[in-house]
DRENLUMGU-151419 format. One record per residue: x, y, z of N, C-alpha, C in turn. Coordinates in steps of 0.1 Angstrom, whole numbers, plus 2048, in hexadecimal, padded with zeros to 3 digits. Layout:
REM residues N
XYZXYZXYZ;...
***
This chain:
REM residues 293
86F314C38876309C338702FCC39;86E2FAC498682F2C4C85A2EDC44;8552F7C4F8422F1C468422F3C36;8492F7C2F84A2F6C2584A2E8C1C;8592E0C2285A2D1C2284D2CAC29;8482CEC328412C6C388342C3C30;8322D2C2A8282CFC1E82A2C4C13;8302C8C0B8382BEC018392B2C04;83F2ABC1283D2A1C1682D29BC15;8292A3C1881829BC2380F29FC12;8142A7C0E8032AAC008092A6BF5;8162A9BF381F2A4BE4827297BE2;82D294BE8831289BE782627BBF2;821281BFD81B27AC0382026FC0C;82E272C10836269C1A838270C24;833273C2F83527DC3D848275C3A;84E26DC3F857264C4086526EC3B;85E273C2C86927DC2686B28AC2E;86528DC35865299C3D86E296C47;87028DC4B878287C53888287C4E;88727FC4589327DC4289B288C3F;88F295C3B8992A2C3889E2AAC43;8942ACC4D8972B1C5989A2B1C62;89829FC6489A298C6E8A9290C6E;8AA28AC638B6284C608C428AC65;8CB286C718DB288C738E3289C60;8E3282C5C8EC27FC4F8E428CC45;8D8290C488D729BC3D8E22A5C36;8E22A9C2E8E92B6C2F8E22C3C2A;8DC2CCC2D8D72D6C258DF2E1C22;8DB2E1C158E42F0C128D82FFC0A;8DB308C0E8D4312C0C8DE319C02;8D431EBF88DC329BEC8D1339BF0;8DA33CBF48D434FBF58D935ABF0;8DA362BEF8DD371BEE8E3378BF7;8ED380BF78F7384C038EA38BC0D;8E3391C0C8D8398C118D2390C1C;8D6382C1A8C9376C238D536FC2F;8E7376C298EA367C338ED36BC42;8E8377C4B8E6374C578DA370C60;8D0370C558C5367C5A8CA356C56;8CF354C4E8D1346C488E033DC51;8E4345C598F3345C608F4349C6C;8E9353C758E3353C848DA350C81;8CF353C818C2358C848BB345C83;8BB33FC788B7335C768BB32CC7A;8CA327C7A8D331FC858CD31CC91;8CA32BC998C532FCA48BD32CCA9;8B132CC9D8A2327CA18A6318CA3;8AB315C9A8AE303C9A8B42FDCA6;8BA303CAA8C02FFCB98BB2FFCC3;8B2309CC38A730FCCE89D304CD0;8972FECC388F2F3CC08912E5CC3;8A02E9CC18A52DACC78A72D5CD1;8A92DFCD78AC2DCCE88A32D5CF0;8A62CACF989E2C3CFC89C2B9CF6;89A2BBCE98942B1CDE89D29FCDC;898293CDC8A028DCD68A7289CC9;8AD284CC68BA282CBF8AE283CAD;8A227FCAF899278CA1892288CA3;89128DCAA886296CA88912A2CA6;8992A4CA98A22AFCA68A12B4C95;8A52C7C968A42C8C868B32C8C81;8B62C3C738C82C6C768CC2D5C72;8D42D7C728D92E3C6F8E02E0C64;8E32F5C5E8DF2F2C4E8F52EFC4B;8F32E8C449012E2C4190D2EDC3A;9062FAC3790C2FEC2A8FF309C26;906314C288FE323C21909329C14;905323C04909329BFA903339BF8;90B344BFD902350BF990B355BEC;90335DBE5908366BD8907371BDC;90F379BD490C38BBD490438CBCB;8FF399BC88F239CBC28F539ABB1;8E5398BAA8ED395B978DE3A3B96;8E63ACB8E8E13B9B8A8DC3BAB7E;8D13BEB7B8CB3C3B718D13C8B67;8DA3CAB5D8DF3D3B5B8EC3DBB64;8E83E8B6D8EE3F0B718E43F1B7E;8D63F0B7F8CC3EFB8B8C93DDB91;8C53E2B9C8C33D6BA38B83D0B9C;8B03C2BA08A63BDB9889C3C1BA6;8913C3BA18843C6BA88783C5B9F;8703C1BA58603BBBA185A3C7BA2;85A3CCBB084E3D8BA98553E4BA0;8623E4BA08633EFB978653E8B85;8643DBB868653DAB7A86F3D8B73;8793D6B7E8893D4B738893C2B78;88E3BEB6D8903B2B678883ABB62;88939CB5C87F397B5387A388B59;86C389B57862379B5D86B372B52;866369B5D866359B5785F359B49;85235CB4B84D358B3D852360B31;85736CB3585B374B2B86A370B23;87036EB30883368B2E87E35AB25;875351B23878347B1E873347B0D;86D351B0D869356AFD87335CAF4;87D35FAFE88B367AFB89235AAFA;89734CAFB89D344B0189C339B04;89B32FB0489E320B0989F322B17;899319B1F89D318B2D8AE319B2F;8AF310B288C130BB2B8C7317B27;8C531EB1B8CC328B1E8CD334B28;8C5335B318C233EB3C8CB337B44;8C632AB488D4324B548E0324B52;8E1323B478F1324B468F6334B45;8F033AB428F4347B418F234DB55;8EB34AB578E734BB688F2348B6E;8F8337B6A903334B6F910337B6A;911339B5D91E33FB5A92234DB63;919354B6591B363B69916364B79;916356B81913359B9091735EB97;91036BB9D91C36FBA591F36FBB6;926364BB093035EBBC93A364BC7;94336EBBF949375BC8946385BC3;940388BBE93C398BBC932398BB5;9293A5BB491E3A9BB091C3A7BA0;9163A1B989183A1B8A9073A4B80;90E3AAB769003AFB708FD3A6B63;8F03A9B618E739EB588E53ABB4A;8EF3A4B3E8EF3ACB328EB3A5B28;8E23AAB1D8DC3A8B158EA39DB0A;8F13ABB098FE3A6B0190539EB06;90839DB15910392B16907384B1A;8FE383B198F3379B1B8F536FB0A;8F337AB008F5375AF090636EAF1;910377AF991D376AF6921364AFD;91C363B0691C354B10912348B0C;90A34CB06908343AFC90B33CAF0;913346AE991E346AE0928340AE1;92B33EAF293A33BAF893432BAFA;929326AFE92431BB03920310AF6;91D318AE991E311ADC92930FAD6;93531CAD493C318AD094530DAD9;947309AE1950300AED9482F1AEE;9412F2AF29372E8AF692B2E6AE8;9282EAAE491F2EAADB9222E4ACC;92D2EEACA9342E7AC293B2DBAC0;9452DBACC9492CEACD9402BFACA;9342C1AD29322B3AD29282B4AC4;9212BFABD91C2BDAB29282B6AA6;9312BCAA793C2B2A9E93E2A8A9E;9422A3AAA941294AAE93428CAA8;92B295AAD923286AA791B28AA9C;91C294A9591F296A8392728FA7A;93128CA8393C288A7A93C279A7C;93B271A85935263A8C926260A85;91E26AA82913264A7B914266A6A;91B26CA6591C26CA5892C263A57;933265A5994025CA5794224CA5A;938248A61934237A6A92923AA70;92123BA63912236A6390E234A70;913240A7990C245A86911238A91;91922FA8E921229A9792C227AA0;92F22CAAE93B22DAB3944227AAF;94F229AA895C224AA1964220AAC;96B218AAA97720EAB3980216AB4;986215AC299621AAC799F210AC1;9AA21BABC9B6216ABF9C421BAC8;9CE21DAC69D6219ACE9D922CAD0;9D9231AD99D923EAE09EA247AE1;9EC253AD99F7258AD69F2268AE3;A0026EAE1A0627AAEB9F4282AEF;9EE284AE29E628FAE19D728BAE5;9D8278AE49C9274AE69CC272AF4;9D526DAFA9D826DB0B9D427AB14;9D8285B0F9D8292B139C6293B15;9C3293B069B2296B0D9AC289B13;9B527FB139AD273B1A9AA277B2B;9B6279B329B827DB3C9B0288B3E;9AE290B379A32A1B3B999295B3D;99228CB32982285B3498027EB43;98F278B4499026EB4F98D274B61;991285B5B99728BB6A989295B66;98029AB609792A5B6396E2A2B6D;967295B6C95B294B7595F297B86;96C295B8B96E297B949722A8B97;97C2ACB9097D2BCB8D96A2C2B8D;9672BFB859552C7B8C9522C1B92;9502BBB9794A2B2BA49512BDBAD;95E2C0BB39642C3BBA95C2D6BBE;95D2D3BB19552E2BB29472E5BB3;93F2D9BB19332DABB79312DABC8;9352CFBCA9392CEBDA93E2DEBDE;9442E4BDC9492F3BE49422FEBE0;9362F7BD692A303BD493130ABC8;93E309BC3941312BB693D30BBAB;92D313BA7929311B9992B316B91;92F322B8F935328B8A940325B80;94B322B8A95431AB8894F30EB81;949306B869492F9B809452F9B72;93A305B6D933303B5D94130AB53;948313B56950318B5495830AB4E;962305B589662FAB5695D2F0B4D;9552F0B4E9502E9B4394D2EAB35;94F2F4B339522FCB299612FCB23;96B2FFB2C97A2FBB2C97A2EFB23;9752E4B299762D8B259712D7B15;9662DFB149612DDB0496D2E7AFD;9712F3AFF97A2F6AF99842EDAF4;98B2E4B029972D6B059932CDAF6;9832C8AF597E2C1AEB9812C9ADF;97F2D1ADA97F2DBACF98D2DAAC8;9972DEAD19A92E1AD39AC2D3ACB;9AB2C4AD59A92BBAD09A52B4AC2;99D2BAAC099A2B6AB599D2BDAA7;9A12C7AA79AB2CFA9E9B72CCA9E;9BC2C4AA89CB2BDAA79CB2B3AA0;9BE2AAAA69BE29FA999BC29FA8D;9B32A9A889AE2A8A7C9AA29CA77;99E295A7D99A28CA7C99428DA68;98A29AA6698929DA55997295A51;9A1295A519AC29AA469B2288A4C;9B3286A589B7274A599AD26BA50;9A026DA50996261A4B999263A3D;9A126EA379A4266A259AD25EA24;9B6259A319C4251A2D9BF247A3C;9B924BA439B823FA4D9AC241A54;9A023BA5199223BA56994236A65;99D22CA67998223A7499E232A81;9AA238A779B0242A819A8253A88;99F252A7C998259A8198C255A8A;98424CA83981244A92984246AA0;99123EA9F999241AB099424EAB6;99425AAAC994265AAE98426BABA;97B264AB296F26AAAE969259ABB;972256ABD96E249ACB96E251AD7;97E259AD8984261AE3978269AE4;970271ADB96A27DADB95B276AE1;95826DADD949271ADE946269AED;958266AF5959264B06950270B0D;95927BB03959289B0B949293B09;942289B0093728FAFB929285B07;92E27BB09928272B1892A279B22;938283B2393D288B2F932296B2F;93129FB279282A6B259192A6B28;91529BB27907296B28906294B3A;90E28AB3890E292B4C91129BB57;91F2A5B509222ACB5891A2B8B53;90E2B6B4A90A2C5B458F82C3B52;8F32B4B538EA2B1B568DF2BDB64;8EE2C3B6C8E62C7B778EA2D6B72;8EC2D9B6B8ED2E7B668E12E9B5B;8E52E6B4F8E02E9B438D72D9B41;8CB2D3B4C8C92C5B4A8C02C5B39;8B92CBB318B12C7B248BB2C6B1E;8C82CAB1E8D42CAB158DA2BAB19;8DA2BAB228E02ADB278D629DB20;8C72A4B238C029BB1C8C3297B10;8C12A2B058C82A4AF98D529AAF4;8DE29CAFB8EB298AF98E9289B00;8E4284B078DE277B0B8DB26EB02;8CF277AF68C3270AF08CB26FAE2;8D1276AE08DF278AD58E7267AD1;8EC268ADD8F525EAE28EC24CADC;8DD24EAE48D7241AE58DB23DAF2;8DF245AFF8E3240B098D9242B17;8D323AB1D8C4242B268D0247B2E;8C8254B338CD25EB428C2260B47;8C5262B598BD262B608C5264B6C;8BD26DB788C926FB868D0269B8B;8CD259B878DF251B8D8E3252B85;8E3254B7D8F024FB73900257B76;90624EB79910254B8091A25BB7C;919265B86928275B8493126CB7E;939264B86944258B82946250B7C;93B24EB7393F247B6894324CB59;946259B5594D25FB4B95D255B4F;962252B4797124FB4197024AB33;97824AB3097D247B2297623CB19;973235B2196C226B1A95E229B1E;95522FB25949230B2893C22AB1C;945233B0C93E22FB01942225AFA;93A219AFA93E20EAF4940210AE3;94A20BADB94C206ACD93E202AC7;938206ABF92D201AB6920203ABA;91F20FAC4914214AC790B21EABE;90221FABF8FC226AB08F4231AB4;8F923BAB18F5248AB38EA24EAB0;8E1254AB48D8260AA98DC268AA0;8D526FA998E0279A908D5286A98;8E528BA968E3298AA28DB2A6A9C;8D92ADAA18D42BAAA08DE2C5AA8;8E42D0AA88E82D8AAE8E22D7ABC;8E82DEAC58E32E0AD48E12EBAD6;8E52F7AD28E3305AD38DF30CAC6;8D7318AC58D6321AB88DF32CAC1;8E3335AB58E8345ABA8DE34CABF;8DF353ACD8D835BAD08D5368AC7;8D236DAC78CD37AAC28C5383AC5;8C538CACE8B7395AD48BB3A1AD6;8AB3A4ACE8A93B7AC98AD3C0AD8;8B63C8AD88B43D0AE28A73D9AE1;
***
């Protein structure tokens, strides 16, 4: 871990200074993601050395210790462990001929296993993908299908907010902190899950309004509708960013809105997307999986 950074510092980025700031730094925090198999070297053993090293040392030259060990239980092959020489599981270059990057991470993260051992299936790999288009996928392809063909791809004006637009206003207003919360305590798991929740929340929503069936007797009211929605379609774009980030790109470039790593967790609420912003016309975000056993 050390000389590792220390490389990266001095040949890759070319700042000794960063090497510092990671190792050196009191205010660091490091956190390590391992495998149940690694955490009593990651929890004695390396602590240990760190301590040993420090002694003596002053306050700049000290290494910090690690803030936080995320470990998992094992993700199985099937019914067998994964292993290289014997050949069970699939490269990189092979998995992405099968697949989209994104869809690998989210299927990785949908099924982490967090608190028990969990296996990697062909079928339920197609089936969570399924679960990720229809929720999320869906959702925000409507929105801005229905915003680019119904107002010439321009965000429509709010109006005045009843029982059922309050309800999902509040999910838009309260979710970046809800995952947030769960990022901070290492449940990823949890957190894409929930994120998904929330595209279902969008979905529910929008079958209540029946936004189709308001624009023949009141255009501006469906509007309102399809203003609410394409909050939650900004909320998407960033809370999908460190998960599934080409999707995030996507849903970004959609919008007409630049992203980039500040762009802040906290700024999703309700008003985020201004009235008369002008959209791209969208393309789906997901195809259906499908693969030959």
């Amino acid at each position: 871990y050390i000389s590792a950074v220390k490389e990266w510092a001095e040949t890759i980025v070319k700042d000794s200074k960063k090497f510092e700031y990671f190792w050196n730094d009191p205010d660091t925090k490091t956190v390590f993601f391992i495998g149940k198999d690694n955490i009593i070297f990651h929890l004695i053993i390396f602590p240990g050395l760190l301590l040993a090293y420090n002694e003596g040392k002053s306050k700049n030259e000290r290494f910090v210790l690690p803030f936080n060990v995320s470990s998992t239980e094992f993700l199985m092959f099937g019914t067998d462990k994964l292993s290289k020489s014997r050949g069970i599981g699939i490269k990189i270059d092979e998995a992405l001929k099968v697949a989209p990057l994104d869809y690998w991470r989210f299927n990785l993260l949908y099924n982490r296993p967090e608190t028990r051992d969990t296996s990697f299936l062909w079928s339920e790999f197609e089936n969570n993908i399924k679960t990720l288009n229809d929720n999320i996928g869906n959702f925000i392809h409507r929105t801005l299908t229905f915003i680019d063909k119904q107002f010439e791809g321009k965000i429509p004006k709010k109006l005045e907010n009843d029982e059922v637009d309050i309800q999902f206003i509040d999910h838009i207003n309260s979710i970046s902190e809800k995952i947030g919360e769960s990022i901070k305590n290492f449940k990823l798991r949890k957190a894409i899950r929930d994120i998904v929740n929330f595209g279902k929340e969008g979905n529910v929503y929008l079958n209540k309004k029946a936004p189709w069936h308001l624009i023949k007797e009141n255009k501006d009211a469906a509007g309102h509708v399809f203003n609410i929605c394409i909050q939650a379609v900004y909320a998407f774009g960033i809370l999908l960013s460190p998960f599934i980030p080409d999707t995030s790109e996507k849903i970004f470039s959609y919008l007409n809105v630049p992203n980039s790593i500040d762009t802040s967790w906290y700024s999703i609420d309700e008003n985020a997307i201004k009235e008369g912003l002008k959209i791209k016309k969208p393309e789906p975000l997901f195809q259906k999986l499908e693969i030959d056993d």
